[in-house]
N, C-alpha and C positions, 0 to 999 in steps of 0.2 A: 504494500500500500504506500501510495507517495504521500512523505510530510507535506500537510498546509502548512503555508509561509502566516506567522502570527498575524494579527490587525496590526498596523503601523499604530502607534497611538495619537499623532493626531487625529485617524479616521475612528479611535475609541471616542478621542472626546467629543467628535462633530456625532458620531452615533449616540452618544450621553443626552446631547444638550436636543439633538431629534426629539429622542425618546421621553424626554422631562417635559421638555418645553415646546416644541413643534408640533406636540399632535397635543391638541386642545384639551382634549377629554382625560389624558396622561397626566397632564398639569392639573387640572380641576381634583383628579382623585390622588394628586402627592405620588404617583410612581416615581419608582427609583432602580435606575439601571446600578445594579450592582456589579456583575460580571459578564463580558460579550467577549466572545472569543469563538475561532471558529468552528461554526457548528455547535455552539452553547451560547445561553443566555440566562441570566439570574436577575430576578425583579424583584426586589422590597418593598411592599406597602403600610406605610406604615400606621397603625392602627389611629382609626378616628370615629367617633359614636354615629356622625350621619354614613357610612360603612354599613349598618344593620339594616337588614331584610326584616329580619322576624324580632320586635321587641320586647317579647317573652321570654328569650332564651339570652340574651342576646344572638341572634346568627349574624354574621355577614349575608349580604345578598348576594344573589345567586346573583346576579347580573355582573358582579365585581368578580366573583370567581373567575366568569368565565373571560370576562376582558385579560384578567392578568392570565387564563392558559395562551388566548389566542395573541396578547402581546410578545409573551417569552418563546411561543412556537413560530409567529413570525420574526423576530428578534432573530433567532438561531439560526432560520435561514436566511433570512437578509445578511450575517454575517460571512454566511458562505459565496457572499457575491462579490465579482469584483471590482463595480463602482457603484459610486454614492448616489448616482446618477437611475441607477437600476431600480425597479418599482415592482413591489409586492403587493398580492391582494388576497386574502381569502375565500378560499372556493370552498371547503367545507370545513366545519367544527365539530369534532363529537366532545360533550362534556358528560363525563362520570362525577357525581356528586357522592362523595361514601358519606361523609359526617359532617355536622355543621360547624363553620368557620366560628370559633370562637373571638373573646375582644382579643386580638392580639395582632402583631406584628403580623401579614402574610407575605413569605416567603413564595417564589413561583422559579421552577426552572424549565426550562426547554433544551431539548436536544434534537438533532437533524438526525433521521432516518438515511432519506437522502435527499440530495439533489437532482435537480438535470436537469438539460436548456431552459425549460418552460414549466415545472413544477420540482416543489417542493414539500418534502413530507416530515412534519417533527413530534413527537410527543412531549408531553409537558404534565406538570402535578405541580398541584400551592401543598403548602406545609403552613399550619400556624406557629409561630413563637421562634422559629428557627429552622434552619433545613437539618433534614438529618444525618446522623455520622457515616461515613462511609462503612460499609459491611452492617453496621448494624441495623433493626427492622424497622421502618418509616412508616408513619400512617400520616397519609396525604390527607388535606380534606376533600380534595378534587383531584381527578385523572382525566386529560384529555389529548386528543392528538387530532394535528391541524393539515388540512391540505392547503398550497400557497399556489398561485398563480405567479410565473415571474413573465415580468417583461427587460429585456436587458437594454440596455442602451443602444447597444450596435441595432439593436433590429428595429427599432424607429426610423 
């Protein structure tokens, strides 16, 4: 298998300030690019009471769940691309909901299945309070995996 060349980190930080600040809806609910690298992606949210769905329990809303899969599973493939210039779009979302998002910090990561010319396929899972340790057993609140549509520069 051939080594990916890392993200140069200026193109970490224009992807940072994207993902915070450029896309509208990113900014309004406080996401935060934690880690993009290629073919991965890690998003922080960081806990806020307008966040609940259900105010009986506290839950998180389902609506936030599924924004932070379908943000970190296209995150992870837009990584894999090779200019800034290149546009993604969502063709399909399945979201698994196991348990409900408690008040906490939600963690969400994403990794690429694969790529190729014109799609893109990643799974992703939120974690409350933290992600979990590697080896040890993780209970996500949500599991989901995203199909991407890409369109690359050159083919415009």
């Amino acid at each position: 298998m051939t080594e990916l060349a890392p993200i140069p980190p200026e193109r970490v930080r224009i992807l940072r300030q994207w993902f915070e600040q450029g896309i509208p809806f990113n900014r309004f609910l406080g996401l935060r690019l934690e880690l993009v690298e290629r073919g991965r992606c890690v998003l922080r949210l960081p806990w806020r009471d307008e966040l609940v769905g259900d105010a009986s329990r506290p839950a998180v809303h389902g609506g936030v769940i599924s924004t932070l899969l379908d943000t970190a599973g296209g995150g992870a493939c837009f990584a894999m691309l090779d200019h800034i210039e290149d546009r993604l779009s969502t063709v399909d979302l399945r979201v698994d909901y196991l348990r409900p998002g408690p008040a906490a910090d939600l963690w969400c990561t994403g990794h690429v299945v694969r790529v190729g010319n014109r799609v893109g396929v990643a799974r992703m899972a939120v974690y409350a309070g933290a992600l979990p340790i590697p080896g040890e057993p993780d209970h996500p609140v949500a599991t989901g995996n995203g199909v991407y549509n890409i369109v690359r520069r050159s083919e415009e």
